[in-house]
C-alpha positions in Angstrom: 115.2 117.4 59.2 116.1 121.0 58.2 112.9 123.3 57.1 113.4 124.6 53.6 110.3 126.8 54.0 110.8 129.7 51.8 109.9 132.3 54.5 112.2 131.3 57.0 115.1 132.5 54.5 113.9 135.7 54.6 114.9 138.6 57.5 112.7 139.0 60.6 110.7 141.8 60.1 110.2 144.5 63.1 106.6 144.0 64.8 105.0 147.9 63.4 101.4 147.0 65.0 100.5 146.1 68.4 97.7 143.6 68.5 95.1 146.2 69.0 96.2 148.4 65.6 98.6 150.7 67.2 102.0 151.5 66.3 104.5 149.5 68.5 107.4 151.5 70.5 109.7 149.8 68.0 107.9 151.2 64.8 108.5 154.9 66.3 111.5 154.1 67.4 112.6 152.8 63.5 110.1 155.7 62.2 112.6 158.4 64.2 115.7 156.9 63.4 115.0 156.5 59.7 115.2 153.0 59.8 111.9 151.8 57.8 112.2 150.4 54.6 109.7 151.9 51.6 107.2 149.8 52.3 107.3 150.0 55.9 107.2 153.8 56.6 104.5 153.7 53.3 102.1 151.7 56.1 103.4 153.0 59.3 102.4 156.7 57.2 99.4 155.6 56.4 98.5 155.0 60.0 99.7 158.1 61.2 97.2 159.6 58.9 94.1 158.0 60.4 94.9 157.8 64.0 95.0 160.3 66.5 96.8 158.1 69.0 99.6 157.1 67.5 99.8 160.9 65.5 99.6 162.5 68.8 102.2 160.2 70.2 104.3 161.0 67.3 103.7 164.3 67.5 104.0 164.8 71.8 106.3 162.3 72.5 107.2 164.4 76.1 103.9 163.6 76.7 103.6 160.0 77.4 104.1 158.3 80.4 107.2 156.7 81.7 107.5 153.3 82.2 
């Protein structure tokens, strides 16, 4: 039987949050490209504007390690 759940119409959105509260490498990578809808760069914004990790990772990106 097909599942006509309302929410799986809708797009997958991007994972912005890591399970800990930290931006994920795909929200900066989405925040640098200009990819972020409204809402999204509204909340990935408001992070930035609180946290010191993820603003200093925005900021420094030279200076994080390689993987």
């Amino acid at each position: 039987m097909k599942n006509n759940d309302a929410s799986s119409l809708l797009p997958k959105q991007p994972e912005l949050f890591t399970p800990d509260g930290h931006l994920t490498d795909q929200a900066f990578s989405l925040l640098l490209s200009e990819q972020l809808d409204q809402l999204q760069s509204l909340e990935v914004s408001e992070h930035l504007s609180f946290c010191d990790k993820c603003l200093d990772r925005y900021t420094f990106p030279s200076r994080q390690p390689t993987i």
